[in-house]
C-alpha positions in Angstrom: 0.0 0.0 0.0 1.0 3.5 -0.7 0.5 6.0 1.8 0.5 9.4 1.2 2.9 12.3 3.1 2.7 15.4 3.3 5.9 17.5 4.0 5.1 20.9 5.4 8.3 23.4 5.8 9.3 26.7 4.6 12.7 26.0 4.2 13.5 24.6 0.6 16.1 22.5 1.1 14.9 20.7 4.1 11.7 20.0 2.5 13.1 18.6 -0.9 15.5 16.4 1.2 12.5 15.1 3.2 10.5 14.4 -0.1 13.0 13.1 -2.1 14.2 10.6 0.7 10.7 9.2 1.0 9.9 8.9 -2.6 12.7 6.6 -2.9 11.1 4.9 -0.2 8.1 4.2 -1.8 5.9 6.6 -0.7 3.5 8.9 -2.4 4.7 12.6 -1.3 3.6 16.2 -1.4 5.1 19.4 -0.1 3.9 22.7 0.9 5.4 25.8 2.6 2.7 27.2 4.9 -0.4 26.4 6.3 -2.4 27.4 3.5 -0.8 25.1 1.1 -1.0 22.5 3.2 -5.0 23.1 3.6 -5.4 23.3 -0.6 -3.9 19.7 -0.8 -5.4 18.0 2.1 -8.5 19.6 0.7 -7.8 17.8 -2.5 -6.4 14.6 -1.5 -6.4 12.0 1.2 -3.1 12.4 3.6 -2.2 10.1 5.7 0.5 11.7 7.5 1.7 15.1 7.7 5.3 15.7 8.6 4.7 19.4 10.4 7.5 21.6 11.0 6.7 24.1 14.0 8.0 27.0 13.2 6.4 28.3 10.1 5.5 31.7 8.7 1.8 32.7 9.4 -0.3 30.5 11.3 2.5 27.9 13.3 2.9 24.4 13.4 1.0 23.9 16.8 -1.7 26.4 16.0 -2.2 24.0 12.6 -2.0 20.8 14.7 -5.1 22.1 17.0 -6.5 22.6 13.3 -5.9 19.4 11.8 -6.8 17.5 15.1 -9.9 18.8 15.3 -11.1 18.0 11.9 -8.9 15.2 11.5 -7.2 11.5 12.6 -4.9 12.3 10.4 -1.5 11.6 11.5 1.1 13.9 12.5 4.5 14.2 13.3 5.9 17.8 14.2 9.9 18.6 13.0 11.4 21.0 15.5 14.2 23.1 15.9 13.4 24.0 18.7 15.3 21.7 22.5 12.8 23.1 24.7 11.0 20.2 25.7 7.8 23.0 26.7 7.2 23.0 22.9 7.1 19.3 22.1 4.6 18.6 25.0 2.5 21.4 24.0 2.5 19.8 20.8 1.5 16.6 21.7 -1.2 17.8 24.0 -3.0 19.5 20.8 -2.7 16.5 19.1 0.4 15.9 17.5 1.5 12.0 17.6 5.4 12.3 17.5 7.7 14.8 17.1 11.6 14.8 15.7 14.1 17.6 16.2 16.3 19.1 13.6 18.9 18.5 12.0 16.9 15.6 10.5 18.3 12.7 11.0 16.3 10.4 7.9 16.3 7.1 9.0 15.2 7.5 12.6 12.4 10.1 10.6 11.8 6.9 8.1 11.7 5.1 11.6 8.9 7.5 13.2 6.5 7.4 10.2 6.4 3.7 9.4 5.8 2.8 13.3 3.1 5.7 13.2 1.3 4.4 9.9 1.5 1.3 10.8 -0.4 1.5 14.8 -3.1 3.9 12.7 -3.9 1.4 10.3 -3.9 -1.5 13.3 -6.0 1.0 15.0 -8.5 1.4 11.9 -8.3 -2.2 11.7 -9.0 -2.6 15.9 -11.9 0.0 15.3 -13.6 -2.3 12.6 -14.0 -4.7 15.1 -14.7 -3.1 18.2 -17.7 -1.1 16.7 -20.1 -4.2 17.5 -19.6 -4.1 20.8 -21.9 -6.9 22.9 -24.8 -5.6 24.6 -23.4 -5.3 28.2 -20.5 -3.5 27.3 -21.7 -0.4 26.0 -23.0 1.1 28.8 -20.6 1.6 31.7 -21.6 4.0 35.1 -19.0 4.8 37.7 -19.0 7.5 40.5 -22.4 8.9 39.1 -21.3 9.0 35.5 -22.8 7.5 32.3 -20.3 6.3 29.7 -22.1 4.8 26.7 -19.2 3.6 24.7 -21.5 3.4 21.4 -22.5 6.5 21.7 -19.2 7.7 22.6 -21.1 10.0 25.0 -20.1 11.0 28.5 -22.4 12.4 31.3 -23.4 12.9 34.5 -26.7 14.0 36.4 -25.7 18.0 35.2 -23.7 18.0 32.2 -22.1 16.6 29.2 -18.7 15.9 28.5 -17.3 16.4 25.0 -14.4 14.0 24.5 -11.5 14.4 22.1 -10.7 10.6 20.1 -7.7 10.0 21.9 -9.5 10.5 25.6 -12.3 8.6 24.1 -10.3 5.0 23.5 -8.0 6.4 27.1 -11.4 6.2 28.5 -12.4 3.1 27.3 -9.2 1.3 27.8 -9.6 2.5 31.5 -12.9 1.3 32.3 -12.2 -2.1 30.3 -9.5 -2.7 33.2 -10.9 -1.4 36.2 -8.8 -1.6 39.4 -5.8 -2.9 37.3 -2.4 -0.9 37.0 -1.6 -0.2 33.1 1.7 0.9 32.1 2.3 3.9 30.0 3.5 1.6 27.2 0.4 -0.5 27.4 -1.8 2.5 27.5 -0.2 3.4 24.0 -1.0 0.6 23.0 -4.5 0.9 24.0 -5.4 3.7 21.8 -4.3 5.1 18.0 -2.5 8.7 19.5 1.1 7.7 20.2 4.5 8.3 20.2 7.6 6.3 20.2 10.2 8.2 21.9 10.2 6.6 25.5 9.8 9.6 27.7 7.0 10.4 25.9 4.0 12.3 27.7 1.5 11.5 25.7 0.2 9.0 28.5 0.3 11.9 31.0 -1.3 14.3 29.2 -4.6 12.6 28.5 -4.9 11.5 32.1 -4.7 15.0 33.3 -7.2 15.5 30.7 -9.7 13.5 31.6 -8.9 14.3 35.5 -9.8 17.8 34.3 -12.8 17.0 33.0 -14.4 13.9 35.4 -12.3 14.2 38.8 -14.4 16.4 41.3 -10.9 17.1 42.7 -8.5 16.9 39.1 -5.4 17.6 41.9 -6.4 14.7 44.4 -7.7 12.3 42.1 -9.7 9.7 43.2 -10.6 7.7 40.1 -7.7 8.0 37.6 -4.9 7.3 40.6 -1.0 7.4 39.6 0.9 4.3 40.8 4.7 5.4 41.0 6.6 4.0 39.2 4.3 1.6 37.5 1.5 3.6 36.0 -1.9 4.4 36.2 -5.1 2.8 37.7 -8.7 2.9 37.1 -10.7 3.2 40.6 -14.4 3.8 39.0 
């Protein structure tokens, strides 16, 4: 199967060297300079992936991830100048699945985007079958909330939660394993947004998500409790 990447950078040469390499590679490839490029061809063809630099003229690489990941699965990886780790976890927290620093190094890029197409399409694939899910299972209450996992709907006795896709499947991988520790690395592989590097905080930013949004307390959490060391535990 061909997938198709888009490069998105304003520098010239970067962008032709990320291209070219992937061509060879076997993949169908498109470039654009800024946001608004990368808009007319997504508009016009299905992406796959979008390799997203952050620092771009106009509208920046996180503003467009917020974009794309609200309108979009699609997948992303952000290419960074920039060390300061403040930037990559804001990235990843609106949306972005991975991220690689500059200089680029190809291979490890080459790396990052076959490990990232390949857990979306298992994830498409996992989705397929998990959308007929038995009767009993697709309504779950805890602590005086509603979760209908069909529905994808979450509520209480006063409100409605809207939930993003990756605290959706964080949501139902918790309450599939109730009163069970899950590591981070089996969390990611629990739902379709991840990230390879190994201190990724991916993990960690959902769950203060959803402690945001469910905890009556989101600083002393009672149902999403951290187990040092270990990982996290569902106590609905």
């Amino acid at each position: 199967m061909s997938y198709h990447i888009l490069v998105v950078d304003d520098e010239v040469v970067t962008r032709t060297m990320i291209c070219g390499y992937f061509e060879k590679q076997g993949y169908s490839v498109s470039q654009a300079a800024d946001g608004r490029e990368m808009h007319k061809i997504m508009n016009d063809r299905h992406v796959d992936l979008v390799l997203l630099d952050i620092n771009l003229p106009g509208e920046d690489g996180l503003m467009l991830t917020r974009d794309l990941r609200s309108k979009s699965d699609v997948g992303i990886i952000l290419v960074t100048a920039r060390t300061d780790s403040i930037d990559r976890i804001v990235g990843l927290e609106m949306g972005a699945d991975d991220y690689c620093t500059k200089p680029v190094e190809l291979r490890e890029l080459l790396v990052r985007v076959r490990n990232l197409l390949w857990r979306i399409s298992r994830s498409n694939n996992a989705t397929v079958i998990e959308s007929l899910p038995r009767e009993n299972d697709k309504i779950v209450n805890f602590n005086g909330w509603t979760f209908d996992i069909d529905r994808r709907a979450l509520s209480n006795a006063y409100d409605a939660v809207k939930l993003t896709k990756a605290e959706y499947e964080m949501l139902v991988a918790f309450t599939a394993n109730p009163n069970r520790v899950l590591s981070r690395e089996r969390l990611l592989n629990l739902i379709s947004h991840r990230v390879d590097a190994p201190n990724d905080r991916t993990v960690d930013v959902l769950v203060r998500r959803l402690r945001n949004k469910i905890e009556a307390e989101p600083k002393k959490p009672q149902l999403f409790i951290t187990v040092h060391g270990e990982g996290y535990m569902f106590a609905g």
